[in-house]
mmCIF file of the N, C-alpha and C atoms, coordinates in Angstrom:
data_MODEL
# 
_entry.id   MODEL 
# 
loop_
_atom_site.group_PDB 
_atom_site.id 
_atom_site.type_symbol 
_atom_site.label_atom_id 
_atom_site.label_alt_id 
_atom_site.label_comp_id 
_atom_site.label_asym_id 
_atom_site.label_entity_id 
_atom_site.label_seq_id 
_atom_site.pdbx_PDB_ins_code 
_atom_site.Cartn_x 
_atom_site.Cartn_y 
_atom_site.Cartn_z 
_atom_site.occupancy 
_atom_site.B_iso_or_equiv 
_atom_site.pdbx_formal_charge 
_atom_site.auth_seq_id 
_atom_site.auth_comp_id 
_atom_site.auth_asym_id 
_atom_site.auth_atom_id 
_atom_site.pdbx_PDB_model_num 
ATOM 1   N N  . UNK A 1 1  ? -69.220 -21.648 80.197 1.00 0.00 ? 1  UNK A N  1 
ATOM 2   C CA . UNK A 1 1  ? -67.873 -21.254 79.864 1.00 0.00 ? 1  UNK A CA 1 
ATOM 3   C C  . UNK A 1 1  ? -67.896 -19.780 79.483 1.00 0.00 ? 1  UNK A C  1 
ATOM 4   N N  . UNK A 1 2  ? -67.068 -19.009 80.000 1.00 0.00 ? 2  UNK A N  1 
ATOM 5   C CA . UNK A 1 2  ? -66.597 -17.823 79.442 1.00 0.00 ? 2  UNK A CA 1 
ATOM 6   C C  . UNK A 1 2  ? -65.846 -17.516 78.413 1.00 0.00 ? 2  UNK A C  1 
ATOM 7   N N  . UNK A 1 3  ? -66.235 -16.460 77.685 1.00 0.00 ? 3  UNK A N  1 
ATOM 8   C CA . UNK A 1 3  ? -66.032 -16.007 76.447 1.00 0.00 ? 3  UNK A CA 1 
ATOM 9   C C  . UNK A 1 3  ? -65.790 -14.622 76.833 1.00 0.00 ? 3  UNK A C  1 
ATOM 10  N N  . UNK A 1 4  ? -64.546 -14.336 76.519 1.00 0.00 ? 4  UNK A N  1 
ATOM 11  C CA . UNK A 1 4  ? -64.376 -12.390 76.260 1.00 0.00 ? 4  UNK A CA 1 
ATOM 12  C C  . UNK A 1 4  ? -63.653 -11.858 75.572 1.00 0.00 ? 4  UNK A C  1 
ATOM 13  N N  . UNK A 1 5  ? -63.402 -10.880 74.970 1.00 0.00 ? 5  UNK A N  1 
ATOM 14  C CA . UNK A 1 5  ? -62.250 -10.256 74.220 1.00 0.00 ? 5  UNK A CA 1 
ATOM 15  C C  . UNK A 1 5  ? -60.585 -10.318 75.070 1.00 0.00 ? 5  UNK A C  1 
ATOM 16  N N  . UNK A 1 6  ? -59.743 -9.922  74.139 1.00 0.00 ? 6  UNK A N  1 
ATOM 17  C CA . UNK A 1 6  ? -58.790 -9.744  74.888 1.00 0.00 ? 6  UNK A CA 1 
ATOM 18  C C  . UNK A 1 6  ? -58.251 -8.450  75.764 1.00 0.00 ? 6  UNK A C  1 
ATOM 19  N N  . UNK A 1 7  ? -59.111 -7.752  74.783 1.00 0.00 ? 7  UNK A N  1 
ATOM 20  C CA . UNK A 1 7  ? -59.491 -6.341  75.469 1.00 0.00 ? 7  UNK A CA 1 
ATOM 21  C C  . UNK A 1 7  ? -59.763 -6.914  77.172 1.00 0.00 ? 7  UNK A C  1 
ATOM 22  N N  . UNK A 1 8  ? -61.399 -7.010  77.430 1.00 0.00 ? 8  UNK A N  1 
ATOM 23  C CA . UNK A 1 8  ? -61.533 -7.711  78.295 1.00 0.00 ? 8  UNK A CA 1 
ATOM 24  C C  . UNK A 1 8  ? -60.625 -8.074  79.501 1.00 0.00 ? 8  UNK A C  1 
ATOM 25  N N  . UNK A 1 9  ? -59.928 -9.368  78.907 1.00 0.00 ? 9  UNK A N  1 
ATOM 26  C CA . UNK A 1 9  ? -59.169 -10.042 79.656 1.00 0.00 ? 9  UNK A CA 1 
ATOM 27  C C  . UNK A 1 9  ? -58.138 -9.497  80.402 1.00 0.00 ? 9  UNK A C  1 
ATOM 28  N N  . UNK A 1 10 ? -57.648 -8.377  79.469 1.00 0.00 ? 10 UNK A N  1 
ATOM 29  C CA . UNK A 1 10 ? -56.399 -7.514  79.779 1.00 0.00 ? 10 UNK A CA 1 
ATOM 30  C C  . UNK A 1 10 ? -56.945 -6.528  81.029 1.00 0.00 ? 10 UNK A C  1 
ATOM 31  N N  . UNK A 1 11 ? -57.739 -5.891  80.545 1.00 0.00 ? 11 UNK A N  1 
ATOM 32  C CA . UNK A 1 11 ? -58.152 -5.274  81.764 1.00 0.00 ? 11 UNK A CA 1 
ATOM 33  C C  . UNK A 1 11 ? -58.546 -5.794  83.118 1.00 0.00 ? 11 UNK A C  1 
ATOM 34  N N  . UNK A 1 12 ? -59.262 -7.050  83.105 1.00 0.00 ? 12 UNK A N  1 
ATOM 35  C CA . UNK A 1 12 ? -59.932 -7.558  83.949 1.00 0.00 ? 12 UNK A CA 1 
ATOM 36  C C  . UNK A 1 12 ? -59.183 -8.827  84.103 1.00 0.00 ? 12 UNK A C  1 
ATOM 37  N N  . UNK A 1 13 ? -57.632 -8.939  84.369 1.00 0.00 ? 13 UNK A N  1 
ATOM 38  C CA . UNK A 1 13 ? -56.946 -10.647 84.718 1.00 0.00 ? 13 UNK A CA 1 
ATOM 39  C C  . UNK A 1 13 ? -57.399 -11.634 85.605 1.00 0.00 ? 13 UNK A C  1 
ATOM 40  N N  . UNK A 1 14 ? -57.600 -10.574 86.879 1.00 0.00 ? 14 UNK A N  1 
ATOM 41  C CA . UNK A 1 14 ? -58.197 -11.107 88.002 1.00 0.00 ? 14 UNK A CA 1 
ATOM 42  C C  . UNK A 1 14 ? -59.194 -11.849 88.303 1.00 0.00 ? 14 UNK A C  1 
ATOM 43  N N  . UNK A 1 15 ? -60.154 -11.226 87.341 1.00 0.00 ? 15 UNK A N  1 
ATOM 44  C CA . UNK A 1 15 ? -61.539 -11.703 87.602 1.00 0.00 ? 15 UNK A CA 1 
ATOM 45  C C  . UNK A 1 15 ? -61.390 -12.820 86.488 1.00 0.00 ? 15 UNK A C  1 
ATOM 46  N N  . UNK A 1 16 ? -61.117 -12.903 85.344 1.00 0.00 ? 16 UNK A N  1 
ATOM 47  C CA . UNK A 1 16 ? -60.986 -14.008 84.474 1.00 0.00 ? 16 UNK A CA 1 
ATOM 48  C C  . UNK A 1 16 ? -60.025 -15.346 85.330 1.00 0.00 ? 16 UNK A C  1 
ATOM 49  N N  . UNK A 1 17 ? -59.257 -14.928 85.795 1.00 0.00 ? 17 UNK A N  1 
ATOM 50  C CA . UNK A 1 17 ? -58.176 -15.973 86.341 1.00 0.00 ? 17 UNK A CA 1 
ATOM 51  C C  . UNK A 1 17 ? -58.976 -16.474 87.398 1.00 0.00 ? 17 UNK A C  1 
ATOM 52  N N  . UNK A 1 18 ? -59.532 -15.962 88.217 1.00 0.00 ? 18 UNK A N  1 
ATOM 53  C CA . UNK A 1 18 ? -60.497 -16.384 89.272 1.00 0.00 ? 18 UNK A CA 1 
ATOM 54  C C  . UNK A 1 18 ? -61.331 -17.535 88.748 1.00 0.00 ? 18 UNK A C  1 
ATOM 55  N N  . UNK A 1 19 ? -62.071 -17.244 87.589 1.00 0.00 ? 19 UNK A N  1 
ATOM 56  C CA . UNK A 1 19 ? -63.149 -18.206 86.879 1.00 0.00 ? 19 UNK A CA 1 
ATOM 57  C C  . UNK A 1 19 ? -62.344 -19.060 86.233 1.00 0.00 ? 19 UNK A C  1 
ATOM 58  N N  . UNK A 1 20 ? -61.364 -18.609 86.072 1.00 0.00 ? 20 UNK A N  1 
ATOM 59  C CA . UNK A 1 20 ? -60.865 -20.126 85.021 1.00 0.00 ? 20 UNK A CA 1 
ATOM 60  C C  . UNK A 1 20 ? -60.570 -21.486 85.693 1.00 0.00 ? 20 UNK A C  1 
ATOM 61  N N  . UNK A 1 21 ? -60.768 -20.889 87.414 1.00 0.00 ? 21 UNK A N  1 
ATOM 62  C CA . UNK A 1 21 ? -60.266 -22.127 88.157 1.00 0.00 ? 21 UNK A CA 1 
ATOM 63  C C  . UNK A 1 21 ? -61.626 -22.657 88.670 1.00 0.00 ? 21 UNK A C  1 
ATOM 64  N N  . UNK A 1 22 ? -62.563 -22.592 88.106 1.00 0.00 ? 22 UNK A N  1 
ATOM 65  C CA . UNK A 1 22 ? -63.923 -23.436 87.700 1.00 0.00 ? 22 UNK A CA 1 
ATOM 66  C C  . UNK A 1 22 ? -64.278 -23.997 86.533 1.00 0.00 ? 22 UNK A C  1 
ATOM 67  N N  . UNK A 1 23 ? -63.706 -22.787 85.763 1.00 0.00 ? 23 UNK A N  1 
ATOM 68  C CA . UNK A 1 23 ? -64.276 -23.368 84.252 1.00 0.00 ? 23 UNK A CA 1 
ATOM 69  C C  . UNK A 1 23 ? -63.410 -22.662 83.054 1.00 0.00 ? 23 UNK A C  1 
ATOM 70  N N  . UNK A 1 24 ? -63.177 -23.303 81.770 1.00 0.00 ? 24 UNK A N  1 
ATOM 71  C CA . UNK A 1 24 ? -62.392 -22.499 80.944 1.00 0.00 ? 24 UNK A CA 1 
ATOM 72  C C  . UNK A 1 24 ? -62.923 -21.254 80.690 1.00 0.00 ? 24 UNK A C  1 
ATOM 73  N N  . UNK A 1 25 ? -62.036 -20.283 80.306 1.00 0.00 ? 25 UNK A N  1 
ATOM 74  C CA . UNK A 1 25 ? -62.460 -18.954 79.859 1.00 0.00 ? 25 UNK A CA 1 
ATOM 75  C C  . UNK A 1 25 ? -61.689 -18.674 78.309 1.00 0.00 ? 25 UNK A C  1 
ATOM 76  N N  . UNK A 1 26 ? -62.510 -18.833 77.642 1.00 0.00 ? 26 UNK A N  1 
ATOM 77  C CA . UNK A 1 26 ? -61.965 -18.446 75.788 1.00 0.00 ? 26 UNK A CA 1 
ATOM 78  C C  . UNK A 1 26 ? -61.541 -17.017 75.773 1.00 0.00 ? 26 UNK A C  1 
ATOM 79  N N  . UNK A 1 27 ? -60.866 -16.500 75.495 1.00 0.00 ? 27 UNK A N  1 
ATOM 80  C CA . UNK A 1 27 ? -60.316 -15.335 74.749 1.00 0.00 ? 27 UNK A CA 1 
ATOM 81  C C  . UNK A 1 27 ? -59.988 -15.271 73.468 1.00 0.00 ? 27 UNK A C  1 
ATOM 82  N N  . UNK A 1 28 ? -61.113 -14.191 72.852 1.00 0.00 ? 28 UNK A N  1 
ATOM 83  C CA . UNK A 1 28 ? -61.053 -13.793 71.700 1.00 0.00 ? 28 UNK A CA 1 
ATOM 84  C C  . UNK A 1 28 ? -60.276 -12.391 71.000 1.00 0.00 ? 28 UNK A C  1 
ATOM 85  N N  . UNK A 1 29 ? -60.071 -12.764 69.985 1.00 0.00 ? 29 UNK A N  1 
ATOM 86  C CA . UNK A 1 29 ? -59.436 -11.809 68.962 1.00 0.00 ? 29 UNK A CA 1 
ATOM 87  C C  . UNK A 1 29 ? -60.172 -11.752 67.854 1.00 0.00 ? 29 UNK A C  1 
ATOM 88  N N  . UNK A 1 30 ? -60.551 -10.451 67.439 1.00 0.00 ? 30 UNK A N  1 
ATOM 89  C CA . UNK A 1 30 ? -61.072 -9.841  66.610 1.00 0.00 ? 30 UNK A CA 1 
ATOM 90  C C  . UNK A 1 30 ? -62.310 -10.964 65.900 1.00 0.00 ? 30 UNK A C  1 
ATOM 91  N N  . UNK A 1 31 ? -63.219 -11.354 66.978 1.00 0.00 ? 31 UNK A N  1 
ATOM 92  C CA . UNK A 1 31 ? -64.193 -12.356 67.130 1.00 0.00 ? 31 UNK A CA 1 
ATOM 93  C C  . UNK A 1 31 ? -63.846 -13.832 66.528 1.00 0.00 ? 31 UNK A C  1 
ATOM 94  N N  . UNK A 1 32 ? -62.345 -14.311 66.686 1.00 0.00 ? 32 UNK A N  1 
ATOM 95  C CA . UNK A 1 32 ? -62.191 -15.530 66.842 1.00 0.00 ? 32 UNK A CA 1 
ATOM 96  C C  . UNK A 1 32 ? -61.563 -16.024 68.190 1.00 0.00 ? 32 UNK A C  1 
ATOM 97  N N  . UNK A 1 33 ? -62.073 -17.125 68.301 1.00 0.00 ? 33 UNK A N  1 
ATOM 98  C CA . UNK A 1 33 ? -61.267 -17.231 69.333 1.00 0.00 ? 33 UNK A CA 1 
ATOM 99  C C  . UNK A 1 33 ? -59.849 -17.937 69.479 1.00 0.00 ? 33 UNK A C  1 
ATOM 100 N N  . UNK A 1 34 ? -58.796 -17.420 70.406 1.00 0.00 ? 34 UNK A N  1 
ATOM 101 C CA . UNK A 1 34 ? -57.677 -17.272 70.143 1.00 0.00 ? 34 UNK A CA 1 
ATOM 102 C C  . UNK A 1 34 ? -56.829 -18.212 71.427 1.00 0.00 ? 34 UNK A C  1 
ATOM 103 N N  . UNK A 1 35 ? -57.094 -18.119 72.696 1.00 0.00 ? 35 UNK A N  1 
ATOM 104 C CA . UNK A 1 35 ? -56.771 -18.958 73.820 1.00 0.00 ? 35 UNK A CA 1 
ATOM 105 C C  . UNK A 1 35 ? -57.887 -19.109 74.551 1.00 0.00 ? 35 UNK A C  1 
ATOM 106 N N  . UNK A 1 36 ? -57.319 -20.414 75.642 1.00 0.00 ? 36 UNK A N  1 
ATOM 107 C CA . UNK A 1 36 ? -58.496 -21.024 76.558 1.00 0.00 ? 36 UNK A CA 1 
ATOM 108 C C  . UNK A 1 36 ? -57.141 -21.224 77.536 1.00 0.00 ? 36 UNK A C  1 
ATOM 109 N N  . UNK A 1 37 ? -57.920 -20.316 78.539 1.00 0.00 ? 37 UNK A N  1 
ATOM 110 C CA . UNK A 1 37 ? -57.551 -19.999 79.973 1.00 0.00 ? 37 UNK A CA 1 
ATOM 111 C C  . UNK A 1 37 ? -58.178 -21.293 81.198 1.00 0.00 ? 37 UNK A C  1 
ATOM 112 N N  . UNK A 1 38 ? -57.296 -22.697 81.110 1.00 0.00 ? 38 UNK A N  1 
ATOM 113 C CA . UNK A 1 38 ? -57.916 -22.640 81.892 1.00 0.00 ? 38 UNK A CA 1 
ATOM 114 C C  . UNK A 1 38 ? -56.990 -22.848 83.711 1.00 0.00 ? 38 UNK A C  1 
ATOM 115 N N  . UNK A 1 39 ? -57.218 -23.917 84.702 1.00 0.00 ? 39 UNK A N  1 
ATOM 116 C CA . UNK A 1 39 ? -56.222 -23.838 86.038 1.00 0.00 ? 39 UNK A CA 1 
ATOM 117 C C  . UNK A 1 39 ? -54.952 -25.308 85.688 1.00 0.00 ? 39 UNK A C  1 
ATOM 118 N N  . UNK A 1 40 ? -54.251 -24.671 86.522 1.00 0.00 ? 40 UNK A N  1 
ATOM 119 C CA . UNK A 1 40 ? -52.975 -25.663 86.394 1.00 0.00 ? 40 UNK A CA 1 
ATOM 120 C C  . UNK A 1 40 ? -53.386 -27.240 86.725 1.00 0.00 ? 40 UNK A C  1 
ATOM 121 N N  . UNK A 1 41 ? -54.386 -27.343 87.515 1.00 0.00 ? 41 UNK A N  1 
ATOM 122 C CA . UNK A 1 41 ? -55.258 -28.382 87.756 1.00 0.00 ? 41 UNK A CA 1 
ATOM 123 C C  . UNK A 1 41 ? -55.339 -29.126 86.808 1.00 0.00 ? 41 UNK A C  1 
ATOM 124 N N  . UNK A 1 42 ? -56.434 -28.535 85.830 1.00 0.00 ? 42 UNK A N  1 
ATOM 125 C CA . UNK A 1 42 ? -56.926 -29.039 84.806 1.00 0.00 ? 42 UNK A CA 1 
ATOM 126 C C  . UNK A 1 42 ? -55.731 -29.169 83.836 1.00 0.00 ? 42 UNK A C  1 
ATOM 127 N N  . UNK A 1 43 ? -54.828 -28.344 83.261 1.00 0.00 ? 43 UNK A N  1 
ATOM 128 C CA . UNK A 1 43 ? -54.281 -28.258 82.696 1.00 0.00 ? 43 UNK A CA 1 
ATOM 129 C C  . UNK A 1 43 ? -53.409 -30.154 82.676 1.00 0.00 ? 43 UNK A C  1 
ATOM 130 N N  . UNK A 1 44 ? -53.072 -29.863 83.879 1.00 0.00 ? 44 UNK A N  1 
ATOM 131 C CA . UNK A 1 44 ? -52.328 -31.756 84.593 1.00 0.00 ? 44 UNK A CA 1 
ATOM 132 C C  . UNK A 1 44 ? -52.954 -32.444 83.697 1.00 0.00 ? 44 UNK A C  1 
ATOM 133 N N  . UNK A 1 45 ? -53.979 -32.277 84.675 1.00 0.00 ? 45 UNK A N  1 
ATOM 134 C CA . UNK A 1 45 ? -55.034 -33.532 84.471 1.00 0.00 ? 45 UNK A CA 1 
ATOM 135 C C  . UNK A 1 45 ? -55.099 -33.841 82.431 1.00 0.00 ? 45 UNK A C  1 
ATOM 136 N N  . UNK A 1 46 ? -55.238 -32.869 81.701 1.00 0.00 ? 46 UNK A N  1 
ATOM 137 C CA . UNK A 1 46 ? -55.684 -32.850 80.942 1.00 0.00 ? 46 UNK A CA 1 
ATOM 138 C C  . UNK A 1 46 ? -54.446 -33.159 79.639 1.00 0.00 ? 46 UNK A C  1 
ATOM 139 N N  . UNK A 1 47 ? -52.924 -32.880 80.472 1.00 0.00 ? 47 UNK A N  1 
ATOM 140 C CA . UNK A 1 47 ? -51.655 -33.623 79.776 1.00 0.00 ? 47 UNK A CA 1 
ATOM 141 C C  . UNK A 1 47 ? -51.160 -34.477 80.285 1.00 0.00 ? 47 UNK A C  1 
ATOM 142 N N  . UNK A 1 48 ? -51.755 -35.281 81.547 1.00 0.00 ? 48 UNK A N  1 
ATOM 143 C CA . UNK A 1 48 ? -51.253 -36.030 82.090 1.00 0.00 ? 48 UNK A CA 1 
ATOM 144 C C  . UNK A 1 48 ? -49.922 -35.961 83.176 1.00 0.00 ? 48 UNK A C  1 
ATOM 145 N N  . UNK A 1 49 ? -50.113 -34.812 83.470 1.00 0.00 ? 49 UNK A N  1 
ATOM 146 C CA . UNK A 1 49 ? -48.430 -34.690 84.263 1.00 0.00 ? 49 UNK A CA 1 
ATOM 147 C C  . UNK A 1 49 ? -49.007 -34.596 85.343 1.00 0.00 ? 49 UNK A C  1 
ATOM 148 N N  . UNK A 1 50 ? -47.733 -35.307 86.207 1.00 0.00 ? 50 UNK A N  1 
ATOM 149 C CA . UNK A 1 50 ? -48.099 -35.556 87.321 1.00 0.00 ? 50 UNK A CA 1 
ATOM 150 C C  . UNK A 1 50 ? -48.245 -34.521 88.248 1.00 0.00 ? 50 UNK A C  1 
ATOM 151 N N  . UNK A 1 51 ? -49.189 -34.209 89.345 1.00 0.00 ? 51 UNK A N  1 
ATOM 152 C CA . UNK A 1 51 ? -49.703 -33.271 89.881 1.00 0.00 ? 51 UNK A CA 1 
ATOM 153 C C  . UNK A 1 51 ? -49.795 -33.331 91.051 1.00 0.00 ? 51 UNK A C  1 
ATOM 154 N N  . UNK A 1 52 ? -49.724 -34.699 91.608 1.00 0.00 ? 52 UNK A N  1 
ATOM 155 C CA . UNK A 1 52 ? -50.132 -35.030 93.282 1.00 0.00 ? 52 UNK A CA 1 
ATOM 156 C C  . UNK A 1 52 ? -51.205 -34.757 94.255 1.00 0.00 ? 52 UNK A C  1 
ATOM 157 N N  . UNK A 1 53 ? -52.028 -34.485 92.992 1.00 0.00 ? 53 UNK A N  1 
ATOM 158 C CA . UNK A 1 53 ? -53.822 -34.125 93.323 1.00 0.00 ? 53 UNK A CA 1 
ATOM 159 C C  . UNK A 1 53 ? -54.190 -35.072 94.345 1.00 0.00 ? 53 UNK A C  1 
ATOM 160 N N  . UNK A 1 54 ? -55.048 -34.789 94.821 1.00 0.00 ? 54 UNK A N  1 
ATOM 161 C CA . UNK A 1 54 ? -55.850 -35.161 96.239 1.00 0.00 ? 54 UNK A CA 1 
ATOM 162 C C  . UNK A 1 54 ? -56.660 -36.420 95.056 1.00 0.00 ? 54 UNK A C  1 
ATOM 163 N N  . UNK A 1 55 ? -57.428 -37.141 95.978 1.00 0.00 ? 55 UNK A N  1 
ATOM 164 C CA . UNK A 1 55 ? -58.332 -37.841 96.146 1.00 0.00 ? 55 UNK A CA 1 
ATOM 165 C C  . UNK A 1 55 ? -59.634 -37.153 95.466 1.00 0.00 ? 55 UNK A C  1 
ATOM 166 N N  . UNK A 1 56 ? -59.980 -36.199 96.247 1.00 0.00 ? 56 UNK A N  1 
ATOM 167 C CA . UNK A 1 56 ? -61.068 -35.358 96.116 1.00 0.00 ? 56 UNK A CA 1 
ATOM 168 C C  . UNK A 1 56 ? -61.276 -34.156 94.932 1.00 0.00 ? 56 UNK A C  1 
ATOM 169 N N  . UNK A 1 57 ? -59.573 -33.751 94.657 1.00 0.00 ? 57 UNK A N  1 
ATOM 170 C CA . UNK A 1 57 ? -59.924 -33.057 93.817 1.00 0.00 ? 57 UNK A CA 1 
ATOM 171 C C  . UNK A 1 57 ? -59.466 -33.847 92.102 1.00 0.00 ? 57 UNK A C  1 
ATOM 172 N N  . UNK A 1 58 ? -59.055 -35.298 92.047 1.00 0.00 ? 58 UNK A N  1 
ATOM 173 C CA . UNK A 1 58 ? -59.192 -35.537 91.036 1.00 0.00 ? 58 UNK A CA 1 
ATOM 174 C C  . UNK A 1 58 ? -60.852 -36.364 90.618 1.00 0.00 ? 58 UNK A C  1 
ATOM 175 N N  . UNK A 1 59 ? -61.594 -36.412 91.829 1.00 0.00 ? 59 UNK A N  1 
ATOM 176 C CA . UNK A 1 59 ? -63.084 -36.396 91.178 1.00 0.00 ? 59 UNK A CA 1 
ATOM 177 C C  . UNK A 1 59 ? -63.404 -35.587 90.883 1.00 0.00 ? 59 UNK A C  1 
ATOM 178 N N  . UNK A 1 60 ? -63.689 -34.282 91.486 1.00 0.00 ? 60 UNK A N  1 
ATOM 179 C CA . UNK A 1 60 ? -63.869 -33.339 91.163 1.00 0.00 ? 60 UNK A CA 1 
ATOM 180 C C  . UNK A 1 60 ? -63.544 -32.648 89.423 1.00 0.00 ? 60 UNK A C  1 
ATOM 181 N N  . UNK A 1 61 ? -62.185 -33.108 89.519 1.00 0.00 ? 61 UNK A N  1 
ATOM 182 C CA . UNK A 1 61 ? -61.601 -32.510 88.498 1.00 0.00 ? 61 UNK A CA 1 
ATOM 183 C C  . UNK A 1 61 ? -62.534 -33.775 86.805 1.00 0.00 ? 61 UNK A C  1 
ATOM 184 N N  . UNK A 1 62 ? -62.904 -34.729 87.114 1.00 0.00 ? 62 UNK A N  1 
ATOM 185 C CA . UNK A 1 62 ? -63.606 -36.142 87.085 1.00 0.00 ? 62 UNK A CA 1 
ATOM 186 C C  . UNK A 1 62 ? -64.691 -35.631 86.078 1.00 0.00 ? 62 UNK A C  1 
ATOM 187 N N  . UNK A 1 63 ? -65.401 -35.195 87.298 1.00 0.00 ? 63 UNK A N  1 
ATOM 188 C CA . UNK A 1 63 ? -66.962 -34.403 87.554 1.00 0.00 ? 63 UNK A CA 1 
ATOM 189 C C  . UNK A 1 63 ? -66.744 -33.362 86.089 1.00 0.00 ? 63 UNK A C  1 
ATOM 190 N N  . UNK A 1 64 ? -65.659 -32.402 86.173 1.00 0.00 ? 64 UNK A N  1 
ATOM 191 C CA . UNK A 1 64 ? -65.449 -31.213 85.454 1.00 0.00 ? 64 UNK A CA 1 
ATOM 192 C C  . UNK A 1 64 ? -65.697 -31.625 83.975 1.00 0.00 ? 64 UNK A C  1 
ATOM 193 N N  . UNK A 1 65 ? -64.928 -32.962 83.539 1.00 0.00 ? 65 UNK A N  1 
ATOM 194 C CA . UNK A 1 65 ? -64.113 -33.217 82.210 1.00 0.00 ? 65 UNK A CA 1 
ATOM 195 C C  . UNK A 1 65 ? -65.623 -33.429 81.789 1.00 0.00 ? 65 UNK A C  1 
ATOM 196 N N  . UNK A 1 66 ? -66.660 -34.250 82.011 1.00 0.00 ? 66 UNK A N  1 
ATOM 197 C CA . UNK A 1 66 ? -67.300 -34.865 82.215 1.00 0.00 ? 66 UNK A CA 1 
ATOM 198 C C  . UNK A 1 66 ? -68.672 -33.393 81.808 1.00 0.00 ? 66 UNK A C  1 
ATOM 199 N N  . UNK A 1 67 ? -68.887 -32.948 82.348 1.00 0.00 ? 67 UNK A N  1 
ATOM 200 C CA . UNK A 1 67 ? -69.374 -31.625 81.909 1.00 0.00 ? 67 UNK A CA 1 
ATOM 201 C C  . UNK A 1 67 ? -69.126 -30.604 80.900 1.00 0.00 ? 67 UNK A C  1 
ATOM 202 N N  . UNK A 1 68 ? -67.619 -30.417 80.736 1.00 0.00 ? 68 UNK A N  1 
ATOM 203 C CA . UNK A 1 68 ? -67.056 -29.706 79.081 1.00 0.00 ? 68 UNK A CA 1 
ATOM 204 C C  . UNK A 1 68 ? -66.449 -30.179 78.159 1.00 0.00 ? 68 UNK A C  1 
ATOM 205 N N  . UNK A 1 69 ? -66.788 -31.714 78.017 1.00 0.00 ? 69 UNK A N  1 
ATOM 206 C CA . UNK A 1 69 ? -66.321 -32.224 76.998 1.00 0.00 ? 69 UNK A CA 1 
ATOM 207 C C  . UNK A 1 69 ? -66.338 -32.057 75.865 1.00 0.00 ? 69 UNK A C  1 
ATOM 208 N N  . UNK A 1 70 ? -67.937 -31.838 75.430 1.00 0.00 ? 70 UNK A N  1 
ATOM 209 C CA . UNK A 1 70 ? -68.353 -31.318 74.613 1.00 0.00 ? 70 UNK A CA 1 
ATOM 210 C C  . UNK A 1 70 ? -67.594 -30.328 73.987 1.00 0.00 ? 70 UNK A C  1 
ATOM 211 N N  . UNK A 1 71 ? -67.162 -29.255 75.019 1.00 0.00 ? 71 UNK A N  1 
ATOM 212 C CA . UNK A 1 71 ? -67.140 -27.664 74.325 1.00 0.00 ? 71 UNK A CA 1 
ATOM 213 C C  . UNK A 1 71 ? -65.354 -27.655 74.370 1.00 0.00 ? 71 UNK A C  1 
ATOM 214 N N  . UNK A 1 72 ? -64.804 -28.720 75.093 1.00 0.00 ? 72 UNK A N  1 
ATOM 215 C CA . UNK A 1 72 ? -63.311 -28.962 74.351 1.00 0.00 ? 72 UNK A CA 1 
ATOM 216 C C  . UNK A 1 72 ? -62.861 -29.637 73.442 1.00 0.00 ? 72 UNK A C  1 
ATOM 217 N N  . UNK A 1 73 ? -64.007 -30.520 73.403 1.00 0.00 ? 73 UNK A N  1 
ATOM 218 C CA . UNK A 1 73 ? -63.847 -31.461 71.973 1.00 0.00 ? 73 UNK A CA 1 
ATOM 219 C C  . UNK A 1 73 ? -64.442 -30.104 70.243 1.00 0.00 ? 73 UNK A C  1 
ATOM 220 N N  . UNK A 1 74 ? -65.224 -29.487 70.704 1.00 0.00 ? 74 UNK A N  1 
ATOM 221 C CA . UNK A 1 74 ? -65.349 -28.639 70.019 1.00 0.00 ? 74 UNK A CA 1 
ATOM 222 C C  . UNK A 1 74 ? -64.389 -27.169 69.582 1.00 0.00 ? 74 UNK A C  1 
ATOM 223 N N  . UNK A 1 75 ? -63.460 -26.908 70.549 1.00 0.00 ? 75 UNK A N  1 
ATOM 224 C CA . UNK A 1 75 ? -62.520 -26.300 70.457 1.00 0.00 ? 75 UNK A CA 1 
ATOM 225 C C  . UNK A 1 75 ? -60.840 -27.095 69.643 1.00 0.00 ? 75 UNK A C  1 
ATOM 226 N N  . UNK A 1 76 ? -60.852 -28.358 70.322 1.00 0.00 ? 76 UNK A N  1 
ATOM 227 C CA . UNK A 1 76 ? -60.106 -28.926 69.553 1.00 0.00 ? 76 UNK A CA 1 
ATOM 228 C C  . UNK A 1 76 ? -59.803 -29.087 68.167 1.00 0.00 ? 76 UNK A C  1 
ATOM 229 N N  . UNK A 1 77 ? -61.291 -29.299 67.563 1.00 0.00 ? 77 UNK A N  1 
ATOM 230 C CA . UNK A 1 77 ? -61.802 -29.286 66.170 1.00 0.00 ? 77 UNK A CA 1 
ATOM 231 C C  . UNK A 1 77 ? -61.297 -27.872 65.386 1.00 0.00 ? 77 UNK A C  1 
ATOM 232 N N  . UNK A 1 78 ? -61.247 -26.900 65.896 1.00 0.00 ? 78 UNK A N  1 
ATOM 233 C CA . UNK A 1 78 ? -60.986 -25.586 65.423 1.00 0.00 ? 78 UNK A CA 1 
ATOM 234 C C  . UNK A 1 78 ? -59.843 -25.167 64.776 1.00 0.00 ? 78 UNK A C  1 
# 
């Protein structure tokens, strides 16, 4: 998972927005962290709204939860 300032982020949208549609990207403020960037995908998936996802990409998306659970269950906590 990515971690950057907002500095960072601001300058560089593109490249953060690019990655977030693999994996969340945290943005920090003044070394806390402040938002989690991640794709409209996940986002669905992750409030339940309906999305009309494929087959393939709700394993995928499956596969994902399944791998950062950890580090959203740990953000949650925050």
């Amino acid at each position: 998972m990515a971690r950057v300032t907002a500095t960072e982020f601001r300058n560089n949208i593109g490249i953060f927005s690019d990655a977030a549609m693999n994996e969340p990207v945290i943005i920090t403020s003044h070394d806390r962290d402040r938002l989690v960037l991640l794709s409209a995908d996940e986002y669905r998936r992750l409030t339940g709204s309906p999305g009309g996802l494929s087959d393939d990409r709700k394993r995928e998306l499956s596969a994902g939860i399944d791998y950062h659970a950890a580090t959203i269950m740990e953000l949650a906590k925050r």
